[in-house]
C-alpha positions as CSV (number, residue, x, y, z in Angstrom):
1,X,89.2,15.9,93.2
2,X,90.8,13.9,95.5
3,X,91.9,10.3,95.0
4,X,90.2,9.0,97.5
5,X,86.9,10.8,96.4
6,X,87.4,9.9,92.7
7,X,87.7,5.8,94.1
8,X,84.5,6.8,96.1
9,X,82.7,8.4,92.8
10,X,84.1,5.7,90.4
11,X,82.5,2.8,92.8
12,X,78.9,4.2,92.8
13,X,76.4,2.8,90.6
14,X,76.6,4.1,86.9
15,X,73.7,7.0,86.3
16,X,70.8,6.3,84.0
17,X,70.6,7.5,80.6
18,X,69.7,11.2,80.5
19,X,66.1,11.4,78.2
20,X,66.3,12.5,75.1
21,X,63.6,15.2,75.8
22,X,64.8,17.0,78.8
23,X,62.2,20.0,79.0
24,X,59.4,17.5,78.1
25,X,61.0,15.3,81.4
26,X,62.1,18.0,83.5
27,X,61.3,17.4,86.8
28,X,61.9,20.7,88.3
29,X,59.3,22.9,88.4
30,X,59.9,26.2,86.1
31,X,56.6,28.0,86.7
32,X,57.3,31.5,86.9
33,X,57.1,33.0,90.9
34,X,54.3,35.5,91.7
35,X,56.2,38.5,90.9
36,X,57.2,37.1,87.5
37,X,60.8,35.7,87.5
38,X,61.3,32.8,85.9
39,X,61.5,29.1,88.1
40,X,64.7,27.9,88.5
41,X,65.9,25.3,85.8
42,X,69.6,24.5,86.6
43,X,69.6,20.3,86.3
44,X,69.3,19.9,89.8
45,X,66.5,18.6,90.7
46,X,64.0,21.0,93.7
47,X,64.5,18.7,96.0
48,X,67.9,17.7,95.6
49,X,68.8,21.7,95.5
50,X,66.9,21.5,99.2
51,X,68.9,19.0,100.4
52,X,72.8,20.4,99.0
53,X,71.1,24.0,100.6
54,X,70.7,22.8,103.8
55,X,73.4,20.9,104.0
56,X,75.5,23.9,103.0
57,X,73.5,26.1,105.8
58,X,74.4,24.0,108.4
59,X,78.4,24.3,106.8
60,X,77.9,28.1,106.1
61,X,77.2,28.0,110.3
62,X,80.3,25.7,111.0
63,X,82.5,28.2,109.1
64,X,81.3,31.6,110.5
65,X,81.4,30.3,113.7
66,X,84.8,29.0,113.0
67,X,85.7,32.3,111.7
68,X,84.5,34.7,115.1
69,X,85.9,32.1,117.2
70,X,89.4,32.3,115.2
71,X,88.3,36.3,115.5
72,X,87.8,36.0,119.0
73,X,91.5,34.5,119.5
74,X,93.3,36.7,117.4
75,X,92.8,39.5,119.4
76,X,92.2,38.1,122.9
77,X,95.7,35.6,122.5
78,X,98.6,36.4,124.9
79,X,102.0,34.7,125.9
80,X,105.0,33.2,124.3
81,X,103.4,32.8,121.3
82,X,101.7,36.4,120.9
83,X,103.1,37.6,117.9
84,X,103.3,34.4,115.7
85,X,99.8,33.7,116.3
86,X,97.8,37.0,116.3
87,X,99.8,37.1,112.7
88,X,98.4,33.3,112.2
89,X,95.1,34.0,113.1
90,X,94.8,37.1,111.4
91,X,95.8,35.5,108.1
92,X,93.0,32.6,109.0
93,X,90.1,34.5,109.7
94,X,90.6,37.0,106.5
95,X,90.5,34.5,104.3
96,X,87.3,32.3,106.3
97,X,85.8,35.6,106.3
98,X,86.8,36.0,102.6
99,X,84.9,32.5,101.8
100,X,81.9,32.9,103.7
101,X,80.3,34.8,101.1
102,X,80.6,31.9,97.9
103,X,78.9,29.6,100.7
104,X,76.0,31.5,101.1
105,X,75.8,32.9,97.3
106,X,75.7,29.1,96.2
107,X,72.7,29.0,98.3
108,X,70.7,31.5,97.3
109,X,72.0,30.2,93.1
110,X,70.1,26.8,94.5
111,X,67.0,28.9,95.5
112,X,67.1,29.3,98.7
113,X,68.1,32.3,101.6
114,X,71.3,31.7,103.5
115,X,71.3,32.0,107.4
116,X,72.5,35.5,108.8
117,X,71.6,35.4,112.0
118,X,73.6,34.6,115.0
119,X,70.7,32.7,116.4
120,X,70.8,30.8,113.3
121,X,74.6,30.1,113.0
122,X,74.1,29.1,117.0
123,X,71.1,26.6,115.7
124,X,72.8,25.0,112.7
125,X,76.6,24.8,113.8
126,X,77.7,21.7,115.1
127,X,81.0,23.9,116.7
128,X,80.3,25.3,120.0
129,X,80.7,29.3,120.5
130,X,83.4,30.7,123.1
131,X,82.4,32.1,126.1
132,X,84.7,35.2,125.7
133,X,85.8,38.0,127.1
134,X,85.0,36.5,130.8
135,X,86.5,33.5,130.4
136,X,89.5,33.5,128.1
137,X,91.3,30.4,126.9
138,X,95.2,30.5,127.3
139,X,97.4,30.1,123.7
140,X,97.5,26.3,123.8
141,X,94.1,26.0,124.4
142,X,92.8,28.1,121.6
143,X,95.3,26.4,119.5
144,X,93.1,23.2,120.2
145,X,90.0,24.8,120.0
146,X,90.7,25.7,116.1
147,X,91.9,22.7,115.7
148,X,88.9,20.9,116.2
149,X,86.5,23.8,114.7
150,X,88.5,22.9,111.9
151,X,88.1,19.4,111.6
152,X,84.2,19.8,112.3
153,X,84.2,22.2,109.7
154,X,85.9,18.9,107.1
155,X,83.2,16.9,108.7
156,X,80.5,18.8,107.7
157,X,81.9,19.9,104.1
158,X,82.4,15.9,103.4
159,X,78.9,15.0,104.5
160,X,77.5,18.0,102.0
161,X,80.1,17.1,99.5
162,X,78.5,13.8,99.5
163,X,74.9,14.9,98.8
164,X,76.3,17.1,96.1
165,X,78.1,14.5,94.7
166,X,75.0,12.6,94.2
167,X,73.2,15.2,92.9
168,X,75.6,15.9,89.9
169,X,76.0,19.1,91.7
170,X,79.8,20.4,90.3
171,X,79.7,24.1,91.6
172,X,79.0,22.7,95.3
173,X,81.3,19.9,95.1
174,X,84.4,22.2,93.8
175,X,83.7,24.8,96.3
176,X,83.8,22.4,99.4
177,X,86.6,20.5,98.2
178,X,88.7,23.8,98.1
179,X,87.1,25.0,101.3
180,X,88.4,21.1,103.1
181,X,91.7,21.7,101.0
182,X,92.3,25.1,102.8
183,X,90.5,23.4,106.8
184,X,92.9,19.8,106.7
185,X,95.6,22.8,106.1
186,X,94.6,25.2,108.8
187,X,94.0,22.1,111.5
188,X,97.5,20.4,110.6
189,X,99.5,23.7,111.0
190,X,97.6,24.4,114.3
191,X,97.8,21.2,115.7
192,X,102.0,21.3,114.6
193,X,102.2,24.2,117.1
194,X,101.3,21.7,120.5
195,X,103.7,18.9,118.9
């Protein structure tokens, strides 16, 4: 945990007691489904689970759209600096491609279904989609491009990290504070290349 989260964590308001009882206090629903599983009892509560989901929707959207743009560069990139960054993007969108799928398995382990769809990453991503193939950006400007896909990608992850935080929700928060560990990396060694 960072320090500055751990200062932000340490100056909240302490929790209340946990009750003595918890299954006679439980506040999550564990009714079994219609076809029989069991409801979900994890210690978060329903609609605390709703909120860390959706917020990890919309970041499950910043970060595949992150990942086809940084797609999108690696093989449309030409000039100068051909070679060192198709081998630079490569190597970024393997491993975003690699991390998409803890994202959306921690949503569906809250209860809920992870957006697939283009339409929906298009809906939910605050990161606006390349035009493409008509309309190619030159090195430098990709470069800036992924820079800031990368720092709305940390925006996003510290506004779900913040929900999960106050949800007591230590699966979410470890897996966004390694995912804004690996985008403050990817955006400082992007933006080094235009300095």
């Amino acid at each position: 945990m960072s320090k500055k989260h751990a200062n932000q964590k340490a100056a909240k308001p302490a929790k209340a007691d946990k009750p003595a009882n918890p299954v006679a206090s439980a506040a999550i629903p564990t009714a079994p489904h219609a076809d029989g599983a069991p409801g979900i009892d994890i210690g978060i509560q329903a609609k605390d689970r709703a909120k860390i989901a959706d917020g990890l929707a919309r970041f499950l959207s910043d970060a595949f759209t992150l990942y086809l743009k940084t797609h999108n560069f690696h093989w449309n990139v030409t000039g100068s600096m051909f070679n060192a960054l198709h081998t630079m993007f490569e190597a970024q969108y393997t491993e975003q491609w690699n991390a998409l799928d803890d994202i959306a398995e921690r949503i569906r382990a809250l209860g809920f279904n992870a957006p697939g769809s283009y339409a929906e990453f298009i809906k939910l991503s605050s990161i606006p989609e390349e035009p493409g193939l008509t309309d190619t950006a030159d090195w430098r400007e990709m470069v800036r491009r992924l820079v800031a896909g990368n720092e709305a990608v940390c925006r996003t992850a510290r506004k779900v990290l913040d929900v999960a935080d106050d949800a007591d929700d230590a699966p979410t928060e470890d897996l966004l504070t390694q995912r804004l560990q690996t985008h403050e990396k990817y955006a400082w060694m992007l933006r080094s290349l235009l300095q």
